[in-house]
N, C-alpha and C positions, 0 to 999 in steps of 0.2 A: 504494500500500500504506500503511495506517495506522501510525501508530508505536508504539512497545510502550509497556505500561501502567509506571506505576514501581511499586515492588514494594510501596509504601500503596497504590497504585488497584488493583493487581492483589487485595491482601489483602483490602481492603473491599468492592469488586466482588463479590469471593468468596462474604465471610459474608452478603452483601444478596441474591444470588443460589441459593448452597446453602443456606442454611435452609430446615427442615421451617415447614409449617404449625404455629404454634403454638410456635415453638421462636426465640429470640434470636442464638442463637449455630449455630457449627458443629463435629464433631469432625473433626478434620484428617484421621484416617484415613477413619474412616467415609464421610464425605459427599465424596473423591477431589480433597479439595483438596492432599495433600503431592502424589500424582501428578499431576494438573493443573500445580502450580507449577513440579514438576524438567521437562515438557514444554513448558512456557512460556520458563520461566529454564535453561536446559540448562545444567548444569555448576554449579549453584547449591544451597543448603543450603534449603529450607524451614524447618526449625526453628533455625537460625540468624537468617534475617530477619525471623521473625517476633518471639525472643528479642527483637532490637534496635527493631522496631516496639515494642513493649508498655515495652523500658526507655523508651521516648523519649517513651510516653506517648501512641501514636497507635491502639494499638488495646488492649484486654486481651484478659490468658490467665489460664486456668483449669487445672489439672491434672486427669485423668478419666482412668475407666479404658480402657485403652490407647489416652491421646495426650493433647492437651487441647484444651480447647475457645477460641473463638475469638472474640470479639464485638469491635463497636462499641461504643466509651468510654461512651455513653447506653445501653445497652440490659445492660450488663455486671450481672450482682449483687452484692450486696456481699459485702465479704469478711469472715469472719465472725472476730471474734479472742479465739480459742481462746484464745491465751496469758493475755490478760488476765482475761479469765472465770475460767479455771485460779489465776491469782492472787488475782482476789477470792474464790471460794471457800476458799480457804484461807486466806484471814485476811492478805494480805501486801498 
């Protein structure tokens, strides 16, 4: 029997395997990767490990409507910063 993936191979696997044609990333719900992961990992959080993949810099997350999306560090889009826009607009 093989051994289990750790939960960056299992994550990356994921988004390199469930993505649509034409599409970078994955939605966690949509594309059955939270349920994939709790039947892989039993007893484990999906959006917990994935939180702590993306603080550590190993994969990014996106917010979307209902869940977020999921990429590889090179394929991720940028993030777009409202704030500062919002400030140079206004003169600050």
């Amino acid at each position: 029997m093989s051994e289990k993936l750790s939960h960056e191979e299992f994550v990356k696997k994921a988004i390199i395997s469930l993505r649509k044609d034409g599409y970078k990333g994955i939605h966690t719900v949509f594309s059955g990767f939270n349920d994939a992961f709790k039947k892989y990992f039993v007893g484990e959080n999906p959006v917990e490990v994935t939180n702590r993949l993306a603080q550590e810099g190993k994969i990014a997350m996106r917010p979307v409507k209902g869940g977020v999306m999921l990429y590889l560090l090179e394929d991720a889009p940028a993030v777009k910063k409202t704030g500062d826009e919002a400030l140079k607009k206004m003169g600050l």
